[in-house]
DRENGUMI-270687 format. One record per residue: residue in one letter; residue number from 1; x, y, z of N, C-alpha, C in turn. Coordinates in Angstrom, 2 decimals, padded with zeros to 5 digits. Example, Ala and Ser with C-alpha at 12.3 -4.5 7.8 and 13.67 -1.06 7.14 Angstrom:
% residues 2
   res     n       nc1       nc2       nc3      cac1      cac2      cac3       cc1       cc2       cc3
     A     1    013.19   -005.69    007.80    012.30   -004.50    007.80    013.20   -003.30    007.80
     S     2    012.85   -002.25    007.08    013.67   -001.06    007.14    012.90    000.03    007.87
END
This chain:
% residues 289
   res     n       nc1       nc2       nc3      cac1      cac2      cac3       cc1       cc2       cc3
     X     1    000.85   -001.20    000.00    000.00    000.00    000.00    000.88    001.25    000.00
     X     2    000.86    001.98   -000.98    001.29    003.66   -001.03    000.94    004.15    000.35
     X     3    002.43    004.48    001.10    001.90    005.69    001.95    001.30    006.70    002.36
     X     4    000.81    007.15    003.43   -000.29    008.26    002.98    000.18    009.43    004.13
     X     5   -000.47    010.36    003.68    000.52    011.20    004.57   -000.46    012.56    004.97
     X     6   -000.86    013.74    005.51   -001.85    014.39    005.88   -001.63    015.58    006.04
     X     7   -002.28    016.54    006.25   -001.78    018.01    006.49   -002.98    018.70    007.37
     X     8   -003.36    019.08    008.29   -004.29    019.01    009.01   -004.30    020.73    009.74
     X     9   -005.09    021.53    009.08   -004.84    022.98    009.59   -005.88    023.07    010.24
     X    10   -006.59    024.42    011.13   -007.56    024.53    011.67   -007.75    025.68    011.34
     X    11   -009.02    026.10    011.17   -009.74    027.38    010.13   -009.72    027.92    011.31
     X    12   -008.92    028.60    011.78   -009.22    029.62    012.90   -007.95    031.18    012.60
     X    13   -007.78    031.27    011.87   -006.84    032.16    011.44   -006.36    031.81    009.53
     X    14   -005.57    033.18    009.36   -004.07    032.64    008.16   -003.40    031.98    008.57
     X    15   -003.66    030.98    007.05   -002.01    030.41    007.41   -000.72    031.25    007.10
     X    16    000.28    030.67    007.77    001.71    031.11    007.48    002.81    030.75    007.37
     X    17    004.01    031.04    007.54    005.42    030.05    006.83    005.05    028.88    007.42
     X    18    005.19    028.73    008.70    005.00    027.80    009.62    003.96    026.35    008.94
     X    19    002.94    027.33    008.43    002.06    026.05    007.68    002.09    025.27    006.77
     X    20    002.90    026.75    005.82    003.46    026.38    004.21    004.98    025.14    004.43
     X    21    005.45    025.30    005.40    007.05    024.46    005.22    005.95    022.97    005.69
     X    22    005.32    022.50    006.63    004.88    021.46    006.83    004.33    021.30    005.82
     X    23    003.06    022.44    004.92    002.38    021.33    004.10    003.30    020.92    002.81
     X    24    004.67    021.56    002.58    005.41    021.68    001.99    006.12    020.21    001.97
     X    25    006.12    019.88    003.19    007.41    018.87    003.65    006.02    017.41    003.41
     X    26    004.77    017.68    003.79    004.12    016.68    003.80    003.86    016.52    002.04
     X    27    003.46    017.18    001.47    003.76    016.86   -000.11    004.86    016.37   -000.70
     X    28    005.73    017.40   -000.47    007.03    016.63   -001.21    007.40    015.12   -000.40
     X    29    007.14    014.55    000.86    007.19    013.13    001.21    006.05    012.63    000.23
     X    30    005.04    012.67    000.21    004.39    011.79   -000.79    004.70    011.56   -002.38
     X    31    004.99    012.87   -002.87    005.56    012.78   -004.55    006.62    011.71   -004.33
     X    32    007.87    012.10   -003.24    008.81    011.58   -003.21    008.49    009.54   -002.91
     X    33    007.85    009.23   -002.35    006.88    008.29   -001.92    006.18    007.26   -002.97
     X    34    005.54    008.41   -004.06    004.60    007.55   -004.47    003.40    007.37   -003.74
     X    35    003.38    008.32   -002.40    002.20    007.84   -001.48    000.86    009.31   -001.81
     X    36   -000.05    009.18   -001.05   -001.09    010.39   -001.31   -000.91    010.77   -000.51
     X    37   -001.86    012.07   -000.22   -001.95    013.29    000.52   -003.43    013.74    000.50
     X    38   -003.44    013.41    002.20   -004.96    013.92    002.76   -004.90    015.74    003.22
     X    39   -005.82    016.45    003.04   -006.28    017.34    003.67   -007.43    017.40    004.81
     X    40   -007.48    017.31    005.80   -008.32    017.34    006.67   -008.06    019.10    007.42
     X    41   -009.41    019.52    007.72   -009.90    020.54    008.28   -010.62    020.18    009.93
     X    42   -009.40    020.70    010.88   -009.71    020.36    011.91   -010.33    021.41    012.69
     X    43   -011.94    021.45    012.45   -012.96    022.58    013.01   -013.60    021.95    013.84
     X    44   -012.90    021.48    015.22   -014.35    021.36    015.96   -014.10    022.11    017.20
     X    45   -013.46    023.20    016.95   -014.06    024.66    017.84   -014.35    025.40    017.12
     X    46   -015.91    025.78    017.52   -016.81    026.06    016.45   -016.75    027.68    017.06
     X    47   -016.48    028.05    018.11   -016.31    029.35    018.89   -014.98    030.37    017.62
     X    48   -013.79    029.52    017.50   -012.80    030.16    016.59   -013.07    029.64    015.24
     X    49   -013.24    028.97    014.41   -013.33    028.62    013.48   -014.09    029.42    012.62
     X    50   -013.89    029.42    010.77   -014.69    030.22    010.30   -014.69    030.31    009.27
     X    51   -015.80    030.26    007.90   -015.67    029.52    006.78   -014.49    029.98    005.74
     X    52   -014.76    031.46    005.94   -013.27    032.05    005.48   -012.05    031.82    005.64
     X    53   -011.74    031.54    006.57   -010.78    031.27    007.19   -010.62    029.29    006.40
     X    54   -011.10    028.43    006.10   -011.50    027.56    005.39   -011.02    027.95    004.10
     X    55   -012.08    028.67    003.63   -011.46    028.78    002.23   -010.12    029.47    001.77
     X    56   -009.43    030.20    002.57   -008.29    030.77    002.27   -007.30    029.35    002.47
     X    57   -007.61    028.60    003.29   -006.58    027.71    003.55   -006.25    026.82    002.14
     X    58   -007.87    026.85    001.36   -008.03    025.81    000.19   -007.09    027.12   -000.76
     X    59   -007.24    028.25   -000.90   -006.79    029.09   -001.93   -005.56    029.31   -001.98
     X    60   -004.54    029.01   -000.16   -003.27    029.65   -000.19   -002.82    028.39   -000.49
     X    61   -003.31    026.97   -000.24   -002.57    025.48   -000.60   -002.36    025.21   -002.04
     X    62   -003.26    025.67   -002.79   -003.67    025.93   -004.36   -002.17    026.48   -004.79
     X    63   -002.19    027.82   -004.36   -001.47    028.40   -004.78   -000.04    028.26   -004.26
     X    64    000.29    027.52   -003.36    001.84    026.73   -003.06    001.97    025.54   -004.36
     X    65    000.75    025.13   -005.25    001.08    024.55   -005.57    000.95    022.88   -005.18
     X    66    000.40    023.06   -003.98   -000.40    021.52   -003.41   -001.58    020.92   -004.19
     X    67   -001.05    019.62   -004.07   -002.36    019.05   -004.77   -002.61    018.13   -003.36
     X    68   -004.14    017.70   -003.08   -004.41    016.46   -002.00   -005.82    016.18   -002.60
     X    69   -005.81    014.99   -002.02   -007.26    014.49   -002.51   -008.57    014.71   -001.75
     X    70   -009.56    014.49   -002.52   -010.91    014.80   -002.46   -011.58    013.73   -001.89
     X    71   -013.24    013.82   -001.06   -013.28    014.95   -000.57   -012.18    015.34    001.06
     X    72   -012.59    016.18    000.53   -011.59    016.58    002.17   -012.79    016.10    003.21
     X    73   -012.08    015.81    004.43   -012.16    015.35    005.92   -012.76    016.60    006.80
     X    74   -013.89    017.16    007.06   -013.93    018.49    008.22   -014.66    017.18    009.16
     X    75   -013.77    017.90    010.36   -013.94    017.16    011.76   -015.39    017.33    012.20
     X    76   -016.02    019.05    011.89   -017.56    018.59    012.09   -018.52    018.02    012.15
     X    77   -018.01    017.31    010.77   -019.00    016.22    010.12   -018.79    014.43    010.82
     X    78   -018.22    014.98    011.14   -018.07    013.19    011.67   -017.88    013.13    013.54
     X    79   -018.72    013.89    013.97   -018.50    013.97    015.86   -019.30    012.87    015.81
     X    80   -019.99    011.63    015.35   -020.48    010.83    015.73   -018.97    009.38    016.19
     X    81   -017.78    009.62    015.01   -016.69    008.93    015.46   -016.41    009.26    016.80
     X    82   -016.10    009.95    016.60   -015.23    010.74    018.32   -016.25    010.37    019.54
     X    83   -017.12    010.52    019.38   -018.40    010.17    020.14   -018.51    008.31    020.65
     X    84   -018.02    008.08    019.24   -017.85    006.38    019.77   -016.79    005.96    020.39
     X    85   -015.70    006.26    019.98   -014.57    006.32    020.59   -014.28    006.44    021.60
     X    86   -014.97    007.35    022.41   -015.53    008.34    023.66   -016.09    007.12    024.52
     X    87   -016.99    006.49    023.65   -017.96    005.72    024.54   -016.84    004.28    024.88
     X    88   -016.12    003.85    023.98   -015.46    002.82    024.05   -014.69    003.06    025.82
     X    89   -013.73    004.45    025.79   -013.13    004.90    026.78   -013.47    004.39    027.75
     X    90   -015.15    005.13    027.67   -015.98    005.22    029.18   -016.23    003.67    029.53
     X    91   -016.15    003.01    028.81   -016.73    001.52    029.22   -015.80    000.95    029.62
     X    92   -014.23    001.01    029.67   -013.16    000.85    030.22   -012.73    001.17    031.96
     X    93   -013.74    002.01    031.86   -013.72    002.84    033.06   -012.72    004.31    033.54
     X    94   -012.47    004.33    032.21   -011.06    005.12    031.91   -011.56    006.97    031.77
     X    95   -012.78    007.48    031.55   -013.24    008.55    031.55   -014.23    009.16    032.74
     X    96   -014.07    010.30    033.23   -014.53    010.76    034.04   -015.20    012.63    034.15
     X    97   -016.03    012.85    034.71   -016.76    014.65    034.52   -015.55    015.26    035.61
     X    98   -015.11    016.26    035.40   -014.40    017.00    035.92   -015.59    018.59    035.62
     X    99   -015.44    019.34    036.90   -016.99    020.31    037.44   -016.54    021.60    036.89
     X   100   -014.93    021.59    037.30   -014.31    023.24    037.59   -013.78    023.95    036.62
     X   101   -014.35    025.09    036.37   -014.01    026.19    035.25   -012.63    026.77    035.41
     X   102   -011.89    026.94    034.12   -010.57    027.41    034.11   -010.40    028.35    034.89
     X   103   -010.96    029.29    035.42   -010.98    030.11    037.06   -010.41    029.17    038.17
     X   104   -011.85    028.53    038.30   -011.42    027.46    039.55   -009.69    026.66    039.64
     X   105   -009.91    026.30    038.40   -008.67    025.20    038.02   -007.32    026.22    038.34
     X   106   -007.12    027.23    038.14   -006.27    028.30    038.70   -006.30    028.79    039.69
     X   107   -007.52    029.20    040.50   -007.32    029.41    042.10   -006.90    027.99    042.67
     X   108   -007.26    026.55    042.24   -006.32    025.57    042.77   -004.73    025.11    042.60
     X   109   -004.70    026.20    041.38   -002.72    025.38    041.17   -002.56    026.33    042.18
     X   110   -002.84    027.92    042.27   -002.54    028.83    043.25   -002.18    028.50    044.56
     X   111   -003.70    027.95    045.08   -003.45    027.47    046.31   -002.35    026.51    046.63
     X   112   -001.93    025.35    045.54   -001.34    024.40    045.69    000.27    024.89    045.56
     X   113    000.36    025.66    045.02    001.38    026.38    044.67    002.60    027.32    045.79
     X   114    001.30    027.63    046.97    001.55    027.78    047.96    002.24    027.17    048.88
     X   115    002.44    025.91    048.80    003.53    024.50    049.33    004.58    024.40    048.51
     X   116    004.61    024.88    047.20    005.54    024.19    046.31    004.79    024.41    045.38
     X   117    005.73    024.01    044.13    005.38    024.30    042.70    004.81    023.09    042.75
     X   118    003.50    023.45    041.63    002.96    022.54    041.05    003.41    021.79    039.92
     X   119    002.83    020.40    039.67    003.41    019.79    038.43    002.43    020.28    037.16
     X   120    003.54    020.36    035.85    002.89    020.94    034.63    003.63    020.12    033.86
     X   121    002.74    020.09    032.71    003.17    019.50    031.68    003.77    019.46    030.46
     X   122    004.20    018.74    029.57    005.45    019.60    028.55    005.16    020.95    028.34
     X   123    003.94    021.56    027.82    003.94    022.63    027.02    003.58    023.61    028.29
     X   124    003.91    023.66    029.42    003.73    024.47    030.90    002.39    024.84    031.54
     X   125    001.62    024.01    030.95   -000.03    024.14    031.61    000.01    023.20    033.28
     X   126   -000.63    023.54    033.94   -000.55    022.96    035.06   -001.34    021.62    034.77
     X   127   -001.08    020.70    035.84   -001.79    019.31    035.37   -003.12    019.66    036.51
     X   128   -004.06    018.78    035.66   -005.31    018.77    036.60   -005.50    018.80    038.40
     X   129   -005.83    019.78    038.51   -005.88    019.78    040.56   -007.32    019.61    041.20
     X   130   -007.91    019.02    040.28   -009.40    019.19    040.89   -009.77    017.64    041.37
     X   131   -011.04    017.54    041.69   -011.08    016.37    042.68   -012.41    015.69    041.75
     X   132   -012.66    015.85    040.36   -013.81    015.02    039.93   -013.58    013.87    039.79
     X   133   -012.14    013.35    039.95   -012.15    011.67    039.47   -012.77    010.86    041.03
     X   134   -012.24    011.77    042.28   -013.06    011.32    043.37   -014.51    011.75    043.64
     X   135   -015.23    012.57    042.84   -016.53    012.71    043.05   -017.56    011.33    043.23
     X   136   -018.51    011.11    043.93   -019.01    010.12    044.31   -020.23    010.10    042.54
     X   137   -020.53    008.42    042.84   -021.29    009.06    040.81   -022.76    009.36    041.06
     X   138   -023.44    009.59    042.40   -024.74    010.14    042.36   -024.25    011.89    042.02
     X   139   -023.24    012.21    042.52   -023.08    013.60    042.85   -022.72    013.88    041.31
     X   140   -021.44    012.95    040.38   -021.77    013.37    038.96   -023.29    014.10    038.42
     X   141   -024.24    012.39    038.42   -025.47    012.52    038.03   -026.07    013.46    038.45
     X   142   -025.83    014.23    039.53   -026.42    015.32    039.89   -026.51    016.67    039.31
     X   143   -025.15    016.74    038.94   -024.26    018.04    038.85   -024.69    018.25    036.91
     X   144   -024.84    016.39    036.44   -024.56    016.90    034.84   -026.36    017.09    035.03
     X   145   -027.23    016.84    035.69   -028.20    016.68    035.33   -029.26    018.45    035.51
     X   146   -027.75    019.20    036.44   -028.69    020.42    036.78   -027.63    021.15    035.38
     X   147   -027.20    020.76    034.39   -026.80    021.73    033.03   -025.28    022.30    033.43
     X   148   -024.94    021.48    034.40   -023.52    022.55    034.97   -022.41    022.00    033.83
     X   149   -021.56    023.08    033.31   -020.96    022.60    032.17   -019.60    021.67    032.72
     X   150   -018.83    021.10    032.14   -018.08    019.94    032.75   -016.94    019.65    031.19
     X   151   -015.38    019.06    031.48   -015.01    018.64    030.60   -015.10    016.89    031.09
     X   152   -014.62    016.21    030.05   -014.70    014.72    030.03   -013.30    014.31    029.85
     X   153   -012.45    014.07    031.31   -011.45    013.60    031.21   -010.54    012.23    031.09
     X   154   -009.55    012.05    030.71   -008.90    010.45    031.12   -008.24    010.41    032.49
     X   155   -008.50    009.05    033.26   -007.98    009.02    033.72   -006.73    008.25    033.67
     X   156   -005.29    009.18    033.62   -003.86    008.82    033.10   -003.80    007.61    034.54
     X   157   -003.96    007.50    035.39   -003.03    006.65    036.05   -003.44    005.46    035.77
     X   158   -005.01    005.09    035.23   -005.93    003.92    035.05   -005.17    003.83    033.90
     X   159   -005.06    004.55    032.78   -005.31    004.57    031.38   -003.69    003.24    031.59
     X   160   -002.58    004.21    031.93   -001.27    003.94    032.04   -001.15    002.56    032.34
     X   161   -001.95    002.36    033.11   -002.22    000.57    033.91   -002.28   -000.27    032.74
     X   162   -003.05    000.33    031.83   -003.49   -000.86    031.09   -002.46   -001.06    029.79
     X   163   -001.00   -000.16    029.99    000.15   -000.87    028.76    001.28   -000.70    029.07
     X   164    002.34   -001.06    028.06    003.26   -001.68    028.61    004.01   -001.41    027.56
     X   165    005.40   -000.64    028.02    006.42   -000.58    026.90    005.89    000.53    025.93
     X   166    005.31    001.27    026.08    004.61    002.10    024.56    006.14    003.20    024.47
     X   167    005.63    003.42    023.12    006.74    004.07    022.51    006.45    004.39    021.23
     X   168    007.18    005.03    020.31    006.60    005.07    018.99    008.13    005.09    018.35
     X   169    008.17    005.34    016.71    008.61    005.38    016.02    008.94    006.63    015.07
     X   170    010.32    007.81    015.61    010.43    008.37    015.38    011.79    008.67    014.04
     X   171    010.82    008.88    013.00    011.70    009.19    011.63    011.94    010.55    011.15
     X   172    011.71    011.57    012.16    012.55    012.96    012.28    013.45    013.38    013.49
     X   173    012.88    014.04    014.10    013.69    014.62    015.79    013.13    015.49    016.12
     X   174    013.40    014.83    017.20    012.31    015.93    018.27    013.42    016.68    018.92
     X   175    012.55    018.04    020.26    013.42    018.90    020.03    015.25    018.90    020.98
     X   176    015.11    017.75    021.60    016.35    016.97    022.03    017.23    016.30    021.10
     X   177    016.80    016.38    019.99    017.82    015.15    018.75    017.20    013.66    019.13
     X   178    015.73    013.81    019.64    015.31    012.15    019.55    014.90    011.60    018.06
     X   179    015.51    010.28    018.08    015.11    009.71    016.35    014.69    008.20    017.29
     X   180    014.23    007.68    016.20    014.22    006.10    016.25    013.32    005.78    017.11
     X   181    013.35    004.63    018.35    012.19    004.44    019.37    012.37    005.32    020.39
     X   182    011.34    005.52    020.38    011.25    006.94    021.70    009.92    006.01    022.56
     X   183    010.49    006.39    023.87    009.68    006.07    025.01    008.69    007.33    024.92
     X   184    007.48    006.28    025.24    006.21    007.33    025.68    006.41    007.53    027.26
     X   185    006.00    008.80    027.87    005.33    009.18    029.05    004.21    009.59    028.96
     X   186    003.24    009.53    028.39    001.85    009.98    028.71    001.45    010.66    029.76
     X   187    001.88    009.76    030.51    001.69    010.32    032.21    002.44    011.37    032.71
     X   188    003.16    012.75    032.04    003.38    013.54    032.22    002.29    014.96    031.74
     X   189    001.30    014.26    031.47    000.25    015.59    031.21   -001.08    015.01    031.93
     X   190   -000.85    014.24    032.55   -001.74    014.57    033.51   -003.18    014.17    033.04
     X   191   -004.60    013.98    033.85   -005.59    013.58    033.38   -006.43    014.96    032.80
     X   192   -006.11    014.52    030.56   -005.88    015.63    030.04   -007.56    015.39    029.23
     X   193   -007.62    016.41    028.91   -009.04    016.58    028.31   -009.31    015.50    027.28
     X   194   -010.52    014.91    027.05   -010.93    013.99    025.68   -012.22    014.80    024.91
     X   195   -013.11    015.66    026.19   -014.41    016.17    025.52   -014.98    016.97    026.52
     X   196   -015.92    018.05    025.95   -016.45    018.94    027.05   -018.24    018.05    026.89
     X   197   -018.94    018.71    027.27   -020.23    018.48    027.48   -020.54    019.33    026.31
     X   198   -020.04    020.46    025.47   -020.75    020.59    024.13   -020.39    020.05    023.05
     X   199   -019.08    019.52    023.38   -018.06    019.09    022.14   -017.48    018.05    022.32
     X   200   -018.36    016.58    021.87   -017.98    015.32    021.94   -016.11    014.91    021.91
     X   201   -015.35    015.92    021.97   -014.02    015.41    021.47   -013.14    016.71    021.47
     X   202   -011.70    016.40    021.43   -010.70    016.98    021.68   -010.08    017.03    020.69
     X   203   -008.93    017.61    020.44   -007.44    017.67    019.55   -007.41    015.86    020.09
     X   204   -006.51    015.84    021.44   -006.09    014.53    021.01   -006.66    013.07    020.79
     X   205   -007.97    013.14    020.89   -008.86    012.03    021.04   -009.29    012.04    019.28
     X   206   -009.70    013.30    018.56   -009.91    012.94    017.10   -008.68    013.20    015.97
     X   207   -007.86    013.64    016.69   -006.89    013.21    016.06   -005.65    012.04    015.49
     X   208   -006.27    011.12    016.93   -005.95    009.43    016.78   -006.87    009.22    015.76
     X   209   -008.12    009.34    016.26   -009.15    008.68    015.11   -009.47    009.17    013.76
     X   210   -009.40    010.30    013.70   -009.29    010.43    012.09   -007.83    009.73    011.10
     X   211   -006.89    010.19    012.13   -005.43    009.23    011.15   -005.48    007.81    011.35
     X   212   -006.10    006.93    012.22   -007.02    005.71    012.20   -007.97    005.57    010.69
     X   213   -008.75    006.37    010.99   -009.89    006.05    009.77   -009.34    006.54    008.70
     X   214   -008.41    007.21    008.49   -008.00    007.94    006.85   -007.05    006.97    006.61
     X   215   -006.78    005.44    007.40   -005.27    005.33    006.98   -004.24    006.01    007.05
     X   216   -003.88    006.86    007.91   -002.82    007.65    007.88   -001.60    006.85    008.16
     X   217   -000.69    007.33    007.39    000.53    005.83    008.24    001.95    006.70    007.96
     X   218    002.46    008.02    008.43    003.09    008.75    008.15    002.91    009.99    008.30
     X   219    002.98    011.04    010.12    002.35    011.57    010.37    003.46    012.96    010.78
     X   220    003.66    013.63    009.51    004.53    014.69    009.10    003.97    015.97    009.89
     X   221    004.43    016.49    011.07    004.48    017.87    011.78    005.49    018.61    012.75
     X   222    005.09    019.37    012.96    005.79    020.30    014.03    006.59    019.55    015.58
     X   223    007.55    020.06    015.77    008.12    019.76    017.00    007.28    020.63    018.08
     X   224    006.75    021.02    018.37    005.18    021.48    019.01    004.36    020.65    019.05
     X   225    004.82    019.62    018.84    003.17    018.33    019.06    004.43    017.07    019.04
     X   226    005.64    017.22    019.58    006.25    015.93    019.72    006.13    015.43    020.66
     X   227    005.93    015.79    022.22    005.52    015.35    023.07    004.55    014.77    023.32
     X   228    003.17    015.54    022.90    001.75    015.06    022.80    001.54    014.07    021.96
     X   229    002.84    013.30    021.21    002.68    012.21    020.46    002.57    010.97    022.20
     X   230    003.21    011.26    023.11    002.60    009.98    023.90    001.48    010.09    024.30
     X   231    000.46    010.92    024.31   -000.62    011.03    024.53   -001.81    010.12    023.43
     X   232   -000.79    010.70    022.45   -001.36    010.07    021.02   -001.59    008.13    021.03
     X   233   -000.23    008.04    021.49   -000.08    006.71    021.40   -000.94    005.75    022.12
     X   234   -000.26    006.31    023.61   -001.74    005.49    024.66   -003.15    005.71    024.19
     X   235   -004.02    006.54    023.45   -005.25    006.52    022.89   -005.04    005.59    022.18
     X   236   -003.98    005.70    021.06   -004.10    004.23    019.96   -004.17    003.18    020.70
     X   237   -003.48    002.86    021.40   -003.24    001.12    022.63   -004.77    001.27    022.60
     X   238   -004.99    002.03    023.55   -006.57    001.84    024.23   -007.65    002.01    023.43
     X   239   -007.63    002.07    022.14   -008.69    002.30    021.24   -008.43    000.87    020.35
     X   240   -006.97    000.55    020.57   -007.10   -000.50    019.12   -006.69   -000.08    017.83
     X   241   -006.33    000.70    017.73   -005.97    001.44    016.22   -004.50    001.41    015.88
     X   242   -003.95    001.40    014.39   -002.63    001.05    014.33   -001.91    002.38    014.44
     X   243   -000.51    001.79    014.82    000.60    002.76    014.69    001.11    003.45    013.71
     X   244    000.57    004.80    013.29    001.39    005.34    012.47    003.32    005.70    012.64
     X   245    004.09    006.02    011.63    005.51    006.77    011.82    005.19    007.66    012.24
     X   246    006.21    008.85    012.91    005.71    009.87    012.69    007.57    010.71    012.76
     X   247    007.23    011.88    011.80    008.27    012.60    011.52    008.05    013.91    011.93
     X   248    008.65    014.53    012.81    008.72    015.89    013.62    009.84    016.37    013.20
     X   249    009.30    018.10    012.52    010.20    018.47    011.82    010.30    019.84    012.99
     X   250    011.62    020.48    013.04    011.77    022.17    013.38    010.53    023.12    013.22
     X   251    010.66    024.04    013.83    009.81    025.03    013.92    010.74    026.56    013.01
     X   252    009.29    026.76    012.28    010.07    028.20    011.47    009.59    029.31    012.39
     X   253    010.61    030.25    013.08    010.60    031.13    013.87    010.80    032.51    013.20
     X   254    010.22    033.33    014.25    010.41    034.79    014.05    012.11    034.96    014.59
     X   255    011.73    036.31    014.22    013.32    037.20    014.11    013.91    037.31    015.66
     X   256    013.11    037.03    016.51    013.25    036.91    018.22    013.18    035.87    018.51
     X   257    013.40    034.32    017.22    013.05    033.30    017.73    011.94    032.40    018.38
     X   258    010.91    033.03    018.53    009.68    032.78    018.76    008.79    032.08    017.99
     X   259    008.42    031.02    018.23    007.10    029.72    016.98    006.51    031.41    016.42
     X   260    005.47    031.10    015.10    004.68    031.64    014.38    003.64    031.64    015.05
     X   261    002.77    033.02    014.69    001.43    032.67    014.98    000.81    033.00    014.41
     X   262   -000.90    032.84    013.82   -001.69    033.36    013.00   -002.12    034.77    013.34
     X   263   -001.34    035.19    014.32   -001.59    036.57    013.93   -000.23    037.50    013.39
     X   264    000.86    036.73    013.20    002.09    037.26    012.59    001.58    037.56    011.25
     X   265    001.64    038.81    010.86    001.33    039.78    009.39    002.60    039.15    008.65
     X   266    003.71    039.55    009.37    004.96    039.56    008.21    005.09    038.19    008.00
     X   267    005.25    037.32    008.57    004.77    035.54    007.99    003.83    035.34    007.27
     X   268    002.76    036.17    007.21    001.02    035.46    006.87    001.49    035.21    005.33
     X   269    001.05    034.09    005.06    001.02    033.83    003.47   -000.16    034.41    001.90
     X   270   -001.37    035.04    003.08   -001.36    036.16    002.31   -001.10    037.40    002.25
     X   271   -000.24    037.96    003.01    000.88    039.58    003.61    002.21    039.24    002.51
     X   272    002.20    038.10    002.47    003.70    037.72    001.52    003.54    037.79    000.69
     X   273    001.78    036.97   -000.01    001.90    037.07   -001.83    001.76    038.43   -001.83
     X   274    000.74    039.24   -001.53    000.23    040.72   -001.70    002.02    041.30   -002.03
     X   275    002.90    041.01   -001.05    004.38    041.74   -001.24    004.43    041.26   -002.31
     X   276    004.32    040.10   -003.23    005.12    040.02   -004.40    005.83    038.36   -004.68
     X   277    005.47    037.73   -003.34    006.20    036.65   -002.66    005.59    035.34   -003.96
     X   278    006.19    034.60   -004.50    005.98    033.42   -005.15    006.03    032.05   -004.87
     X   279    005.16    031.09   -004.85    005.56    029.78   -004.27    007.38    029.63   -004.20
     X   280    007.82    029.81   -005.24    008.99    029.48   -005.11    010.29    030.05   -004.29
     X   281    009.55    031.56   -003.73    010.24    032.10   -002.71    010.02    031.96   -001.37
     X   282    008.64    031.31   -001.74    008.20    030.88   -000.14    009.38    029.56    000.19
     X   283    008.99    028.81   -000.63    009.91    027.61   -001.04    011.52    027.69    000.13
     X   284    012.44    028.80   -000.66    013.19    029.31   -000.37    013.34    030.19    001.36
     X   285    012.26    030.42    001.74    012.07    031.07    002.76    012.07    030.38    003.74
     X   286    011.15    029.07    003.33    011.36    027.81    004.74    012.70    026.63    004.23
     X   287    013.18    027.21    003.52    014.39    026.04    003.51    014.24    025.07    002.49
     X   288    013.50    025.18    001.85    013.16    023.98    000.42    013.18    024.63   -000.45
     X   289    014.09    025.58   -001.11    014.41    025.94   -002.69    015.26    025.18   -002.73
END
């Protein structure tokens, strides 16, 4: 089977260098390959997301010169996966309602913080301090039944129980110079979100499952999501789904060194063509002329 390989933006802004060198690097692996190239549109925050923002992504990929196949993947359309997936979790015993609003969840690292630093996780978010995995389950049923909003968490220490040896298969580097088998820790982020009560699913819960269901087997991105690949992994164990590669490439930075963001003008890839900028200087700009 031809490899397949993905490019996965989220309509919540421009794209920019940052987007163009990945979807850059994920094309040229497939030409180079012989393998295809998925586009998936990852909208299921429906709060940022926005159709414009959609279609520029289809107009600025066009115009790099990307080709991927049809139809494209929007995460909207398919919350009934994530939803099952979800349910598989819960029957494990592995998911749980957590009560407390990002307020709360911060007056508790605070307080806790007060003894000592709290533990956080790769990307410096504090790990969960709240007490819903000990909530008694009439008091759940209580709480979801009077409309109180709630996320739907894993629980990492259960989850962790149930494997052994996980690790993945790294065919770039992460941002230590890791290649080859890399040990998972999962259990350094803590019991991390899967779904809220409006939004059947997360980044990392449909993002196993869509590169599950698309066949994905070659999973070309950012050193900004190399860590959250053990997160990735233990969902695959516990769902059943196969192991993709995955290749983590550098981050294209500003002039202070700083990741990109969709609100950087002088990166935005449409601030660049308007200058005059050509696929082939973009090309040149992230390191592939």
């Amino acid at each position: 089977m031809p490899p397949v390989f993905r490019f996965a933006p989220s309509p919540n802004g421009l794209l920019h260098l940052g987007h163009a060198y990945s979807a850059l690097l994920n094309f040229d692996r497939a030409r180079e390959t012989g393998g295809r190239l998925l586009l998936r549109i990852e909208d299921i925050d429906a709060t940022r997301c926005r159709p414009e923002y959609e279609t520029a992504i289809y107009e600025d990929l066009a115009w790099l010169g990307i080709a991927w196949e049809t139809p494209v993947r929007r995460q909207s359309e398919h919350l009934s996966d994530y939803r099952a997936a979800l349910e598989r979790l819960s029957a494990l015993d592995l998911v749980y309602p957590a009560f407390e609003s990002r307020a709360e969840i911060a007056r508790l690292v605070a307080a806790r913080e007060a003894d000592g630093p709290w533990p956080r996780d790769p990307d410096g978010a504090p790990l969960y301090p709240g007490n819903g995995k000990s909530l008694p389950a009439d008091e759940r049923t209580r709480l979801i039944a009077s409309g109180a909003p709630y996320a739907l968490r894993l629980d990492m220490a259960a989850a962790c129980r149930r494997v052994d040896g996980l690790s993945w298969n790294e065919l770039g580097e992460g941002p230590d110079g890791e290649r080859g088998a890399v040990p998972a820790r999962p259990e350094a982020w803590g019991d991390v979100i899967l779904a809220r009560k409006e939004t059947p699913t997360s980044y990392h819960l449909s993002v196993v499952v869509d590169d599950a269901l698309q066949g994905v087997s070659e999973i070309v991105r950012g050193q900004d999501l190399f860590h959250a690949t053990a997160v990735h992994r233990l969902l695959q164990v516990l769902l059943g789904l196969p192991e993709p590669a995955y290749r983590h490439h550098a981050l294209i930075r500003d002039g202070e060194g700083r990741k990109l963001s969709k609100s950087s003008r002088s990166t935005g890839l449409r601030e660049l063509r308007a200058a005059g900028a050509t696929p082939a200087s973009v090309r040149q700009l992230v390191g592939l002329g």
